[in-house]
C-alpha positions as CSV (number, residue, x, y, z in Angstrom):
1,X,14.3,19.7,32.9
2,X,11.5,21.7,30.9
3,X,11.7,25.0,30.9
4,X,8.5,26.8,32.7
5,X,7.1,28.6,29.4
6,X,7.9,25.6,27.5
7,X,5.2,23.1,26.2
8,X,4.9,20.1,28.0
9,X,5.0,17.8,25.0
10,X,6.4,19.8,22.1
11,X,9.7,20.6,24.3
12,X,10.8,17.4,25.3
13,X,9.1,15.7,21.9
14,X,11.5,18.7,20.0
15,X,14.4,17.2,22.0
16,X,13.8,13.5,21.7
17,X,13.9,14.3,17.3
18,X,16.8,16.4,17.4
19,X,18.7,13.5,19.3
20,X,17.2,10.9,16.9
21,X,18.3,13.0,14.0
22,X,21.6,13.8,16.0
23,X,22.4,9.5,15.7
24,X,20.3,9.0,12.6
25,X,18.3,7.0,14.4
26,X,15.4,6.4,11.8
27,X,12.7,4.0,13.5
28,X,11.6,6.6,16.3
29,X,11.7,9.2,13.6
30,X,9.7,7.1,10.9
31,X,7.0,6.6,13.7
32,X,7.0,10.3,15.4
33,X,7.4,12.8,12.6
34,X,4.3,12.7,10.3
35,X,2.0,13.2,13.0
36,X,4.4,15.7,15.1
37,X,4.9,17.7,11.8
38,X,1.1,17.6,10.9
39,X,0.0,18.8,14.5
40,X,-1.8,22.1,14.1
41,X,-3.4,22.2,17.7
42,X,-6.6,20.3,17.2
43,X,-7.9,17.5,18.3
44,X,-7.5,14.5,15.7
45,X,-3.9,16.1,15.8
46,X,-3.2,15.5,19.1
47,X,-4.7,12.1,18.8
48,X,-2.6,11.1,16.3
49,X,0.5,12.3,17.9
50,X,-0.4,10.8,21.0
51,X,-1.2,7.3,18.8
52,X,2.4,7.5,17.3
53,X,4.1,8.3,20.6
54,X,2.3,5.1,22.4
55,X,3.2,2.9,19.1
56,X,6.4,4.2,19.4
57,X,6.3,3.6,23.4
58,X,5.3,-0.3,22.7
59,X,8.3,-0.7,20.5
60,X,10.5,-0.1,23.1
61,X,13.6,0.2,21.3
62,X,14.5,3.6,22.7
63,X,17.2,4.1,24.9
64,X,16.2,3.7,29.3
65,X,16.2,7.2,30.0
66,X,14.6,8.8,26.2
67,X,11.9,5.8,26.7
68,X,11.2,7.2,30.2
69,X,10.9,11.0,28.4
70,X,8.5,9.6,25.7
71,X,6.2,8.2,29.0
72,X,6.2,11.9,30.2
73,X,5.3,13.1,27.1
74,X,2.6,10.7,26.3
75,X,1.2,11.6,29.8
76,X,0.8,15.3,29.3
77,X,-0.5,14.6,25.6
78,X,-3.2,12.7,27.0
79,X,-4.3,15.5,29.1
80,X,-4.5,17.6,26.0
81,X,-6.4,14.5,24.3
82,X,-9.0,13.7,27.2
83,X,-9.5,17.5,28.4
């Protein structure tokens, strides 16, 4: 459960890499990272975050409940997108 001061994609996003890293589990990571690492706040950053995590959603290779995370978190990054 997120915490309340916690951002609603950069929380559970944080978690989803540090259990991908945790298994070395490289294809989530190889998709996620350069546009989570290049995210300064902006617009085209959040667009291309949000284009990863759908890529990465349309793999479907992720665990049941980490897939059902990611469709969270790809719901509250398209708030940020389509503000």
């Amino acid at each position: 459960m997120p915490d309340k001061g916690e951002h609603p994609v950069n929380g559970p996003l944080s978690r989803l890499v540090d259990a991908w890293c945790e298994r070395r589990d490289l294809h989530p990571l190889a998709r996620v990272l350069p546009a989570y690492i290049w995210n300064f706040g902006l617009t085209d950053g959040w667009g291309e975050l949000l284009l990863a995590l759908q890529t990465l959603r349309a793999d479907r290779r992720l665990p049941d409940e980490e897939q059902q995370i990611l469709e969270r978190i790809i719901v509250e990054a398209e708030r940020i997108v389509y503000r």
